[in-house]
MIDREN-232055 format. One record per residue (C-alpha): x, y, z; chain; residue number from 1. Coordinates in steps of 0.001 Angstrom, whole numbers, plus 500000, padded with zeros to 6 digits. Example, Ala and Ser with C-alpha at 12.3 -4.5 7.8 and 13.67 -1.06 7.14 Angstrom:
residues 2
        X        Y        Z   chain     n
   512300   495500   507800       A     1
   513670   498940   507140       A     2
END
This chain:
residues 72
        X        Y        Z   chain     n
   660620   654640   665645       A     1
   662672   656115   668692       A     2
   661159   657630   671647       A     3
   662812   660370   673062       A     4
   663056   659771   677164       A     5
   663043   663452   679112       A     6
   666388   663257   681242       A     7
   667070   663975   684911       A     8
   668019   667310   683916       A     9
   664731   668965   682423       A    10
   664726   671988   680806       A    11
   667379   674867   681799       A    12
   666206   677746   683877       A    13
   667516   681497   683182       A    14
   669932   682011   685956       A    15
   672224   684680   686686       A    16
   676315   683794   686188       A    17
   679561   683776   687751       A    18
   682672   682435   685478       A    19
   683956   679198   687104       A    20
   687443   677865   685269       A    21
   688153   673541   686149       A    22
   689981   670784   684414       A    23
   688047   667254   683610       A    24
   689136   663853   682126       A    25
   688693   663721   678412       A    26
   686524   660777   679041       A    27
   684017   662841   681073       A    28
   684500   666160   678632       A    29
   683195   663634   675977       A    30
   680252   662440   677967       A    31
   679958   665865   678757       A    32
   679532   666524   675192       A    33
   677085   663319   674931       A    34
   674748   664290   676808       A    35
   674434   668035   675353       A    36
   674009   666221   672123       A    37
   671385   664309   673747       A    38
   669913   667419   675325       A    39
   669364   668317   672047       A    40
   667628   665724   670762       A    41
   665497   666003   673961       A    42
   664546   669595   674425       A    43
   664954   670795   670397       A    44
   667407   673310   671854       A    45
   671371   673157   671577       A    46
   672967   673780   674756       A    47
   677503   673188   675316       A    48
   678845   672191   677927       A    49
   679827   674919   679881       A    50
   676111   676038   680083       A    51
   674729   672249   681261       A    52
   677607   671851   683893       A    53
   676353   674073   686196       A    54
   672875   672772   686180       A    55
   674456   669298   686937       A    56
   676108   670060   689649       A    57
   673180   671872   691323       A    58
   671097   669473   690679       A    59
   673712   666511   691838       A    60
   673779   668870   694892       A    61
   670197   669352   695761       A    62
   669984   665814   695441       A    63
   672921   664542   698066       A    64
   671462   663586   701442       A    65
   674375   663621   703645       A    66
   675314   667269   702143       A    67
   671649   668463   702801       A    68
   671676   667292   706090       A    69
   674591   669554   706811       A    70
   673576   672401   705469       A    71
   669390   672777   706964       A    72
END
């Protein structure tokens, strides 16, 4: 039996959106794609890429010390 662990993301929030265009590594677009597929699994709801990358980053964000400490 597998247990399903939640992930650092959690659940997406409803959150209004500006179009952003970038260029990745094909090794990260395919983690990228990893963890949406393990989104999935986690949360019963499919989610690409494009719509998790944003969350990421604000979470990555929100979590960076030295960046917070500039910005308060």
């Amino acid at each position: 039996m597998t247990t399903t662990r939640k992930l650092r993301l959690g659940p997406l929030p409803k959150t209004e959106t500006v179009k952003l265009t970038f260029a990745c590594p094909a090794s990260l677009k395919a983690e990228l794609e990893r963890y949406a597929a393990q989104y999935a699994q986690t949360y019963g709801e499919a989610v690409d890429v494009v719509t998790l990358i944003p969350h990421m980053l604000e979470k990555f964000m929100a979590g960076d010390r030295g960046f917070r400490r500039t910005v308060e």
